[in-house]
C-alpha positions in Angstrom: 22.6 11.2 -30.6 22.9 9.1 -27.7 21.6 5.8 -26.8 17.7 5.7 -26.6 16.3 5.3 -23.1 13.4 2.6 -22.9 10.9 2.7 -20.4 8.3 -0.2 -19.5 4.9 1.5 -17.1 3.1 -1.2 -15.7 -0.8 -0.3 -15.6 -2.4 -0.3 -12.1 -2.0 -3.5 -10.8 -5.3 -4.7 -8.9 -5.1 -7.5 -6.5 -3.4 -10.6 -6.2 -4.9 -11.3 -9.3 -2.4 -8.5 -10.7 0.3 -9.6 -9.1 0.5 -13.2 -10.3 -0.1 -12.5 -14.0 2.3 -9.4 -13.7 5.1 -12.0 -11.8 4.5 -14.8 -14.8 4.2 -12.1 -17.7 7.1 -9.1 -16.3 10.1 -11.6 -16.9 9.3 -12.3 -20.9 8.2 -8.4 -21.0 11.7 -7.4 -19.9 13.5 -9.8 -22.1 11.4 -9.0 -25.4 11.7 -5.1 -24.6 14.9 -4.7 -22.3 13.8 -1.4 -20.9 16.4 0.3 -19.0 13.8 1.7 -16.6 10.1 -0.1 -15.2 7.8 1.9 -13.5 4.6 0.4 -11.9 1.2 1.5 -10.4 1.0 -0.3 -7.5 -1.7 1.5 -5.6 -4.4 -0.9 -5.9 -2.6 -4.3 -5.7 -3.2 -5.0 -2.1 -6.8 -6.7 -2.0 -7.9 -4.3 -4.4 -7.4 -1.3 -2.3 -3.4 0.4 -1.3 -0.5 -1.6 -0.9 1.5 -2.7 1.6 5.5 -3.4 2.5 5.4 -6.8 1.6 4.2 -6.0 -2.2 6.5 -3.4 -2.1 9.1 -5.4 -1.9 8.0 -8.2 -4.0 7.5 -6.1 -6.9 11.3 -4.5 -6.2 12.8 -8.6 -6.5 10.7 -8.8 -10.0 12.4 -6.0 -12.0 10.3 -2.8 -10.7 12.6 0.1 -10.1 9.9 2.3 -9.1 6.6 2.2 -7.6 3.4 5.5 -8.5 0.4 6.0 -6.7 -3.4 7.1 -6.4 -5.7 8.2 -4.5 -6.0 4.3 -2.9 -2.0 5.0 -1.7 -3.1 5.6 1.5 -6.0 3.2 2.0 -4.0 0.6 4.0 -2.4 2.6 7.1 0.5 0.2 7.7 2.0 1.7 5.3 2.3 5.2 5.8 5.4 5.1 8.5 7.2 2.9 5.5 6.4 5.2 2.9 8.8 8.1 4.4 11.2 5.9 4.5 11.1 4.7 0.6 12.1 7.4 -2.0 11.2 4.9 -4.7 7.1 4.1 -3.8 5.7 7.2 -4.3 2.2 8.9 -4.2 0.6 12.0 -5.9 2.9 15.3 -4.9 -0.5 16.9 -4.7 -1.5 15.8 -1.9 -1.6 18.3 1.5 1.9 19.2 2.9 2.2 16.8 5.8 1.0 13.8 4.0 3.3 10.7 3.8 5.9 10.2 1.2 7.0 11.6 -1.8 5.3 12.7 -5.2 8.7 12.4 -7.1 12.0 11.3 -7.1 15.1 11.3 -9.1 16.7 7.9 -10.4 19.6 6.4 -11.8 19.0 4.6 -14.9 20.7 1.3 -14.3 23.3 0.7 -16.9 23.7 4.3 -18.2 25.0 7.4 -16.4 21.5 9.2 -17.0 19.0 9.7 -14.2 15.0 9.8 -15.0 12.8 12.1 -13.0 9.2 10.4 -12.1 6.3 12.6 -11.1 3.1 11.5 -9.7 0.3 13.7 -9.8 -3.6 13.5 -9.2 -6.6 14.8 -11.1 -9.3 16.8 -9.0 -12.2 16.1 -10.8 -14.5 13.5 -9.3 -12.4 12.3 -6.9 -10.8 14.6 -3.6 -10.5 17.9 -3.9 -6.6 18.5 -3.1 -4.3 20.8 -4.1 -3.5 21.8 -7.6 -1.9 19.5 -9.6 -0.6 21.6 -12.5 0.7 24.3 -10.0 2.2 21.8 -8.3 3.7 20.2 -11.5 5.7 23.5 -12.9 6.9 23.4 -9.2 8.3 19.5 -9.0 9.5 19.8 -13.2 11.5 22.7 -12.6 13.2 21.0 -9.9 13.8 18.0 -11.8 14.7 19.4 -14.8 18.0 21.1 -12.8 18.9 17.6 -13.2 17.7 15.9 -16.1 16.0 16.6 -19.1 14.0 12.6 -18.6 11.1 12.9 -16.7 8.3 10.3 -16.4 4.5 11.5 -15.5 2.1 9.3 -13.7 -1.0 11.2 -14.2 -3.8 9.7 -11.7 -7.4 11.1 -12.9 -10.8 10.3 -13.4 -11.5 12.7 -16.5 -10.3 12.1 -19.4 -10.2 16.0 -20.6 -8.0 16.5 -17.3 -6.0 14.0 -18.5 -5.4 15.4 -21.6 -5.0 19.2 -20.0 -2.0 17.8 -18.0 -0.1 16.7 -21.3 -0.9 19.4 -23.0 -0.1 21.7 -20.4 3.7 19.9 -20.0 4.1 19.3 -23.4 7.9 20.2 -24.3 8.6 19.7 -20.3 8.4 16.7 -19.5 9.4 13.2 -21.7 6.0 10.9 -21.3 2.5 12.1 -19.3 0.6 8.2 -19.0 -2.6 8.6 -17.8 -3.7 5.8 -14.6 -6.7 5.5 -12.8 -9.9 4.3 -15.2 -8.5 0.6 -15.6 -9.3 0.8 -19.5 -6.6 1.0 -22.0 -6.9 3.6 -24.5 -5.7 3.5 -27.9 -4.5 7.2 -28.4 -0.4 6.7 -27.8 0.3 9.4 -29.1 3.4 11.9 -29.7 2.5 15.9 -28.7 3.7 18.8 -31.0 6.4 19.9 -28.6 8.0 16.3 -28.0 5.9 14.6 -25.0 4.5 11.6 -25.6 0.6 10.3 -24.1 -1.4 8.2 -23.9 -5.1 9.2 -22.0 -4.9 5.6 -19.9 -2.5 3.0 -19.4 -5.4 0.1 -18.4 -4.9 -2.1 -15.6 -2.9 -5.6 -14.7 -5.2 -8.0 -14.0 -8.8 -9.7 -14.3 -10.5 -8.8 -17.2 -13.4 -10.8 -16.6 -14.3 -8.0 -14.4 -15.7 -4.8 -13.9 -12.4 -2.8 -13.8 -11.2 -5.1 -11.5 -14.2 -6.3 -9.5 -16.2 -9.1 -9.3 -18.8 -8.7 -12.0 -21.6 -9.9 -10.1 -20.8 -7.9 -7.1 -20.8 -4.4 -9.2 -23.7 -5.1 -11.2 -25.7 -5.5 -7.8 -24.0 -2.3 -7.0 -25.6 -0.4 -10.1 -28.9 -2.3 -10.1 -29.7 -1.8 -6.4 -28.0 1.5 -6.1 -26.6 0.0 -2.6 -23.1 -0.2 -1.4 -21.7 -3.8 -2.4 -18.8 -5.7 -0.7 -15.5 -5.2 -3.0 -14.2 -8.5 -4.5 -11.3 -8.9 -6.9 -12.6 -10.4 -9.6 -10.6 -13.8 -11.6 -10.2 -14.6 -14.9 -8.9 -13.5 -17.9 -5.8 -12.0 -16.4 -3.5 -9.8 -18.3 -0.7 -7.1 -18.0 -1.4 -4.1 -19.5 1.6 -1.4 -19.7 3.0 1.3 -22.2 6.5 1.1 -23.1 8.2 4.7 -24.2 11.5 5.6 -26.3 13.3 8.8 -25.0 16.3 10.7 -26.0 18.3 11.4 -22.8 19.6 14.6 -24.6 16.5 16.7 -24.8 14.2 14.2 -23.0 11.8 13.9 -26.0 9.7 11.0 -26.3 10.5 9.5 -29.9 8.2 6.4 -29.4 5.5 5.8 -27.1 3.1 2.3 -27.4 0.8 0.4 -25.5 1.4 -3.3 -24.7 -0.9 -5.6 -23.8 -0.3 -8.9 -23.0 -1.7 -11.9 -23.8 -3.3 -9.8 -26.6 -7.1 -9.6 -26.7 -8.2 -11.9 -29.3 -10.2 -9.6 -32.1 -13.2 -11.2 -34.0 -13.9 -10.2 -37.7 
């Protein structure tokens, strides 16, 4: 068999608070783990909400090779002219035709002469109701898989059983479906009977000291007075979360998949 291919998913990264543990933590991530490949979700880290150029390119000089998206990829409108330009920041393929950028790409694997497919896709329940995701998945893996056997799903959902559908559902296609979106990391990394390795969600980089991101006394006013609250990115307790998978660029099976969190979360007994 041939050398392993590692890949490092950074979990969304919300706000600046995201981006400054993710810039102090990435560099010792990459030395302990060398992946050949990392792959951040970047569509909250501008104030919370989308991103823009200038994060774009930031996360590019720290060691990202590519950049998935959400359903917050479009929030900030100075981006959309730059994201047709970019076939490395993409956002969910199922999104309707016309929409800017692109929901995969096809990518070298610096140092090796493979080339790893990533595929971003988004869940329909409880959030917009676009197009199909799983349609439009056997339509973007086939296309990929004329080229390589590696391919890397970014699945952005709500539910947890869509989640889980999608992996399922692409078991033996694809090499790793992460789930994104909740903020919560889940402790179900997990190999799939056909070869795909899962995991139901990646967590999020940043505060922790927060309600999934936000100011905790800004979003328990939002559930106590059932009102709409001011979004603020909460400090504190700031860490990286990310999953880092093994695959075989042969068949594109995963043969290890496991979260990372760092700094670790301390565990009373």
């Amino acid at each position: 068999m041939s050398d392993t291919i590692r890949v490092l998913f950074i979990a969304d990264i919300v706000g600046q608070p995201g981006l400054d543990v993710l810039h102090h933590q990435l560099p010792g991530l990459i030395r302990h783990h060398q992946p050949h490949l990392v792959i951040a979700n970047g569509e909250n880290a501008h104030e919370g909400f989308g991103i823009n150029e200038e994060i774009v390119h930031q996360l590019y000089d720290w060691g990202v090779h590519v950049i998935t998206g959400g359903n917050h990829s479009f929030d900030k409108w100075k981006i959309l002219p730059y994201m047709k330009t970019d076939h490395r920041l993409l956002r969910p393929l199922n999104y309707p035709k016309g929409a800017s950028g692109y929901g995969f790409g096809i990518y070298d694997v610096p140092g090796t002469p493979y080339r790893l497919g990533v595929l971003n896709l988004q869940g329909r329940t409880f959030l917009p109701a676009i197009d199909d995701p799983f349609r439009g998945a056997d339509w973007a893996v086939e296309r990929i898989r004329e080229e390589t056997p590696l391919v890397f799903v970014d699945m952005h959902a709500e539910a947890t059983a869509e989640k889980a559908a999608m992996a399922w559902y692409l078991d033996g296609r694809v090499s790793v479906v992460v789930g994104t979106h909740t903020h919560v990391p889940t402790n179900d990394a997990r190999i799939l009977e056909k070869g795909t390795g899962f995991i139901t969600d990646a967590g999020m980089t940043g505060s922790f000291r927060s309600v999934i991101g936000m100011d905790v006394d800004q979003a328990i006013r939002r559930f106590t007075l059932g009102t709409p609250q001011k979004y603020r990115e909460a400090i504190g307790d700031e860490r990286v979360c990310a999953v880092l998978c093994e695959l075989d660029p042969d068949n594109g099976a995963c043969l290890s998949i496991q979260p990372v969190i760092v700094p670790e979360f301390e565990r009373h007994v």
